[in-house]
N, CA and C atoms as a LAMMPS dump frame, in Angstrom:
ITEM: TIMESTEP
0
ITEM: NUMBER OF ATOMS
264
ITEM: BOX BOUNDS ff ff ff
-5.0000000000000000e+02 5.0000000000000000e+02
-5.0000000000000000e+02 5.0000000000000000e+02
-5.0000000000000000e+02 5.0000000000000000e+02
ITEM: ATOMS id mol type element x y z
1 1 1 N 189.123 22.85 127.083
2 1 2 C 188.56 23.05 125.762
3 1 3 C 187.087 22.67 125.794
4 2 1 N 186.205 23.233 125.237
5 2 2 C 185.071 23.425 124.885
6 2 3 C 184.641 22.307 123.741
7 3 1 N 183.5 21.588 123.893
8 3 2 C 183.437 20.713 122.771
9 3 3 C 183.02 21.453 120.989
10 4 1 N 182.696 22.864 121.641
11 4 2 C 182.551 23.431 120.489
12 4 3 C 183.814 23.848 119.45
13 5 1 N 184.962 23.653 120.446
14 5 2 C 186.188 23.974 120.121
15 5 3 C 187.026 22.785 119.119
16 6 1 N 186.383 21.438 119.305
17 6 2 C 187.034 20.397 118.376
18 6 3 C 186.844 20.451 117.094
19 7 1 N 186.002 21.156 115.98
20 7 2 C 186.228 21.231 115.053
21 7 3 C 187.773 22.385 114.965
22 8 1 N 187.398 23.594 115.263
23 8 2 C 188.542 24.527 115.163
24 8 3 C 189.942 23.401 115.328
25 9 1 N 189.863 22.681 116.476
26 9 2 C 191.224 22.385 117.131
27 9 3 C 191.495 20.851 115.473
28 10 1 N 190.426 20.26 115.089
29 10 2 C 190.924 19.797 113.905
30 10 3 C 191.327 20.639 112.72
31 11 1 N 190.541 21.83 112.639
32 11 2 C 191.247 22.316 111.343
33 11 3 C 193.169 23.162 111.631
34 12 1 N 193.266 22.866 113.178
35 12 2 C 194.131 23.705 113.475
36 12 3 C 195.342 22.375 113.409
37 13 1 N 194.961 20.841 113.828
38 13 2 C 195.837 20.129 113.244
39 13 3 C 196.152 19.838 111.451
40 14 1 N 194.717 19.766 110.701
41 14 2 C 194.83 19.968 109.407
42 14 3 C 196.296 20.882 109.029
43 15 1 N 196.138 22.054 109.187
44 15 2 C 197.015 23.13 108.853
45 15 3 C 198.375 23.008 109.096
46 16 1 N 198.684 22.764 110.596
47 16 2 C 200.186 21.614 111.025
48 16 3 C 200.19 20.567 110.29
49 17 1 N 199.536 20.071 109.04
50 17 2 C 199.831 18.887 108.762
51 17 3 C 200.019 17.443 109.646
52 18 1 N 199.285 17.219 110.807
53 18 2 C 199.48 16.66 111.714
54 18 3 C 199.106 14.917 111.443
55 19 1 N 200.058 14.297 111.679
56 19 2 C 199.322 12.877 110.96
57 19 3 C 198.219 12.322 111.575
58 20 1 N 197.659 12.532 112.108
59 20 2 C 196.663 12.132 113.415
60 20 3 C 196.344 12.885 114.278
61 21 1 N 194.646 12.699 115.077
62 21 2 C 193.881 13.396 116.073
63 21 3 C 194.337 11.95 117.19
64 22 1 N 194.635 11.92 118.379
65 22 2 C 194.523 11.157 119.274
66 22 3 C 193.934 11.982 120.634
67 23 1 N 193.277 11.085 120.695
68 23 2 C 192.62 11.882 122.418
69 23 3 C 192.431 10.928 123.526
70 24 1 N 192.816 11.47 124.701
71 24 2 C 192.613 10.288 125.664
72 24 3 C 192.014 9.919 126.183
73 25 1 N 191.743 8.473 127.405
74 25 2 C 190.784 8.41 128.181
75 25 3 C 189.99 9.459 129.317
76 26 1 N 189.436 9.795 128.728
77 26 2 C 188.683 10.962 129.723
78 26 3 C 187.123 11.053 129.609
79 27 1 N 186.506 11.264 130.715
80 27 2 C 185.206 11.836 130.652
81 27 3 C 184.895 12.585 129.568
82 28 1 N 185.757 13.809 129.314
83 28 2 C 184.698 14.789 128.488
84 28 3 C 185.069 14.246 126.982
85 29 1 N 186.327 13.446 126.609
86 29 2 C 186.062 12.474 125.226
87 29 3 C 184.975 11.615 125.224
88 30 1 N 184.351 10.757 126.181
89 30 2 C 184.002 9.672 126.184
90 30 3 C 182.583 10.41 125.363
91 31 1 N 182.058 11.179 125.822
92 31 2 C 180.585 11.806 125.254
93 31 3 C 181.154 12.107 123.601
94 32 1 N 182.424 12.518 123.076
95 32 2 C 182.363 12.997 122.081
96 32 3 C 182.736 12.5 120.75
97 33 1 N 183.112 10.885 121.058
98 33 2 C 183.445 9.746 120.261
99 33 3 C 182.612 10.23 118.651
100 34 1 N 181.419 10.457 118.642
101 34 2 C 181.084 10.346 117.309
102 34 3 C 181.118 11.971 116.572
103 35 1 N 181.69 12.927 117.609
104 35 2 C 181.545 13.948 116.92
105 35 3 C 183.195 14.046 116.575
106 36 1 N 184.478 13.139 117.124
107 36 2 C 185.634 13.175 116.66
108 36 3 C 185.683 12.739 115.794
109 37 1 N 185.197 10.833 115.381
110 37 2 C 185.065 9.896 114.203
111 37 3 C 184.545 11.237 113.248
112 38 1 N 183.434 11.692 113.293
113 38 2 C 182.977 13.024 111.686
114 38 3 C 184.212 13.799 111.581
115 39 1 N 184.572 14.362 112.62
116 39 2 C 185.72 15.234 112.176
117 39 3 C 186.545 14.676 111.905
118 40 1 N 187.234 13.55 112.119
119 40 2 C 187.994 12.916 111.368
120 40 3 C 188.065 12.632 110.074
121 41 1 N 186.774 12.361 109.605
122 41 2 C 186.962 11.672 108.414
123 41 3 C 186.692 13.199 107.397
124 42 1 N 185.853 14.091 108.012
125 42 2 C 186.139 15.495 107.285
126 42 3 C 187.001 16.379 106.656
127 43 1 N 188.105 16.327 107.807
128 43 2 C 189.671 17.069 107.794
129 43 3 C 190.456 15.924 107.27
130 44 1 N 189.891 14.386 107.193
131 44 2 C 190.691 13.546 106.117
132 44 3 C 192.301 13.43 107.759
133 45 1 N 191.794 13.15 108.32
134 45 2 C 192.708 13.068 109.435
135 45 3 C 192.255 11.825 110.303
136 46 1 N 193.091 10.508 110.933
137 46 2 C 193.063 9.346 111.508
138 46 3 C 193.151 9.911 112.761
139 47 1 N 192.055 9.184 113.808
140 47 2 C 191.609 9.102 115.033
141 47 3 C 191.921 8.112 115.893
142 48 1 N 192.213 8.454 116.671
143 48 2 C 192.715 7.568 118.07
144 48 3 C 191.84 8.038 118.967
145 49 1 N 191.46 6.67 119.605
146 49 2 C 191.131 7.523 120.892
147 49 3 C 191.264 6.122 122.606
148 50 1 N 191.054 6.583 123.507
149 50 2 C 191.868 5.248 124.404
150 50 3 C 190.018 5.56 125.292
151 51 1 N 189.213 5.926 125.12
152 51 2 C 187.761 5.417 125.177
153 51 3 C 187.051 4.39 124.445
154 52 1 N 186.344 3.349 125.173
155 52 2 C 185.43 1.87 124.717
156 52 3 C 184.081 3.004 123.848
157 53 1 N 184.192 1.902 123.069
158 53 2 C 183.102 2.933 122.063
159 53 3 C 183.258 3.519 120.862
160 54 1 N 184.192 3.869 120.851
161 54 2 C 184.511 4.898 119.394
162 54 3 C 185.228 4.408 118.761
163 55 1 N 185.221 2.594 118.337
164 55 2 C 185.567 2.478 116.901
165 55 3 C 184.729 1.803 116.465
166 56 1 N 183.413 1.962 117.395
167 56 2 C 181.711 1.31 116.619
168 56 3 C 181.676 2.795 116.028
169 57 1 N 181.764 3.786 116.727
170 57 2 C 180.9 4.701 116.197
171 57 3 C 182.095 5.955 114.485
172 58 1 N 182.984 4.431 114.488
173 58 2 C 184.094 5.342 113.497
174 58 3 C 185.374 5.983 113.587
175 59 1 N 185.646 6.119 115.489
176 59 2 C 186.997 6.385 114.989
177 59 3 C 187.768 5.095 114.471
178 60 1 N 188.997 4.991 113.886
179 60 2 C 190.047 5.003 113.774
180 60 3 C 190.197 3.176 114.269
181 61 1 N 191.072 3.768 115.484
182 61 2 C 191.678 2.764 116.709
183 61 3 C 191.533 3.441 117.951
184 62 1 N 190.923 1.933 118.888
185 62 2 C 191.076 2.531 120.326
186 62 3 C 192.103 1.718 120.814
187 63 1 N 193.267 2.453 121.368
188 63 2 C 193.839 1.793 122.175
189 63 3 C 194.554 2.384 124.458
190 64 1 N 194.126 1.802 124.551
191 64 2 C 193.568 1.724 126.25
192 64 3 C 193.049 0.486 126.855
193 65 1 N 193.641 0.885 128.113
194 65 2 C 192.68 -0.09 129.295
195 65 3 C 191.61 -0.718 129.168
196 66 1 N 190.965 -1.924 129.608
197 66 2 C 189.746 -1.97 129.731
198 66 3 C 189.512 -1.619 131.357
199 67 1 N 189.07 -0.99 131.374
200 67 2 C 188.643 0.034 133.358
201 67 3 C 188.084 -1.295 134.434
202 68 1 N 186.753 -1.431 133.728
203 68 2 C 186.649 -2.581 134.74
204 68 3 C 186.998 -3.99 134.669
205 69 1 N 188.106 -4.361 133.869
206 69 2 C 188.664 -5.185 133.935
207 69 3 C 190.274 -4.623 135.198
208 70 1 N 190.608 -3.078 134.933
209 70 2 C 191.472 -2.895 136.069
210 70 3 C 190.585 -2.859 137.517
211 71 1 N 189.604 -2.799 137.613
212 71 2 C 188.699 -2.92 138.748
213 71 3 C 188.64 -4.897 139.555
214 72 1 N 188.218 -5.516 138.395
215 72 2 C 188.203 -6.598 138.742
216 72 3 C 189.223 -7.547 139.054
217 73 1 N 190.872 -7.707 138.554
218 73 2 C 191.624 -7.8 139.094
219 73 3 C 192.168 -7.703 140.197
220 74 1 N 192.175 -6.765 140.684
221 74 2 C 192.952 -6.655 142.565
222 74 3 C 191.615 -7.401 142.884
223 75 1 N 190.273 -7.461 142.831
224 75 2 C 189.316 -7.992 143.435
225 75 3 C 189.8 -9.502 143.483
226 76 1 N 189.996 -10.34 142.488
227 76 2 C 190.265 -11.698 142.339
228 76 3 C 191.555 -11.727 143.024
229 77 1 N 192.315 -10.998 143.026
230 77 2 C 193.949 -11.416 143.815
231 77 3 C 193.363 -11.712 145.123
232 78 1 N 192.509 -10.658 145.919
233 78 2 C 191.974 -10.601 147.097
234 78 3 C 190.858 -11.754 147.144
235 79 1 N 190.233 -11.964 146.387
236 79 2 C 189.257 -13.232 147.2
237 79 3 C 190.386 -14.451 147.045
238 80 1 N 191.574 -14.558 145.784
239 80 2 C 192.304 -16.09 146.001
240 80 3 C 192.813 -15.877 147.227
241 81 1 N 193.355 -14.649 147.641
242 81 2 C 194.48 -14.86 148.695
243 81 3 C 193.711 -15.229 149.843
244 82 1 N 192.039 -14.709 150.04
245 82 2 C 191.19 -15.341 151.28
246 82 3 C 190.975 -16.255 151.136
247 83 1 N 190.616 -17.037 150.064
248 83 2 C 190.43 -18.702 149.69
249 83 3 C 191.591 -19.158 149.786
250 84 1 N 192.671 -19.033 149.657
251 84 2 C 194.46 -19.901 150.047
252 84 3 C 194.656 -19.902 151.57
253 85 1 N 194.126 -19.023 152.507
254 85 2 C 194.453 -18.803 153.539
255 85 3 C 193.317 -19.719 154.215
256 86 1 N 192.4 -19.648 154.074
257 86 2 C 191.052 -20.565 154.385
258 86 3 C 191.141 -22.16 154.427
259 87 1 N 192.263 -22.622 153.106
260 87 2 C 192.373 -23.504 152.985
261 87 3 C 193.628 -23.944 153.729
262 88 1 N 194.647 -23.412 154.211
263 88 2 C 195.854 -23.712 154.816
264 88 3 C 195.73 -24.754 156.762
């Protein structure tokens, strides 16, 4: 989908009566956080989205990962387990 395509694709949930827009963590959401929050509140329709960012800029709720917090984890398992072994 085309970002020109998210208004259409809201008026096309409008019409389904759809209780909610949710969109996921992805690249091509992450750029479009404030043009979903407008359409949201346009079509009178609640926003989700699982991208950092878009409930400064109005959506809804984000709910998702924090990324580099899954980054930094296995990192810390791996330096305790070299610091436990160091110390043995």
């Amino acid at each position: 989908m085309k970002a020109s395509g998210l208004d259409a694709g809201f008026q096309t949930a409008k019409r389904a009566r759809a209780a909610a827009v949710i969109t996921p963590q992805d690249p091509f959401f992450a750029t479009l956080n404030t043009q979903i929050a407008e359409l949201g509140l346009k079509h009178r329709l609640p926003t989700m989205t699982g991208e950092p960012g878009g409930v400064e800029v109005g959506v809804l709720i984000r709910y998702g990962p924090n990324i580099p917090d899954l980054w930094l984890s296995p990192a810390e398992h791996v330096v305790w387990q070299d610091v436990q072994v160091l110390s043995d």
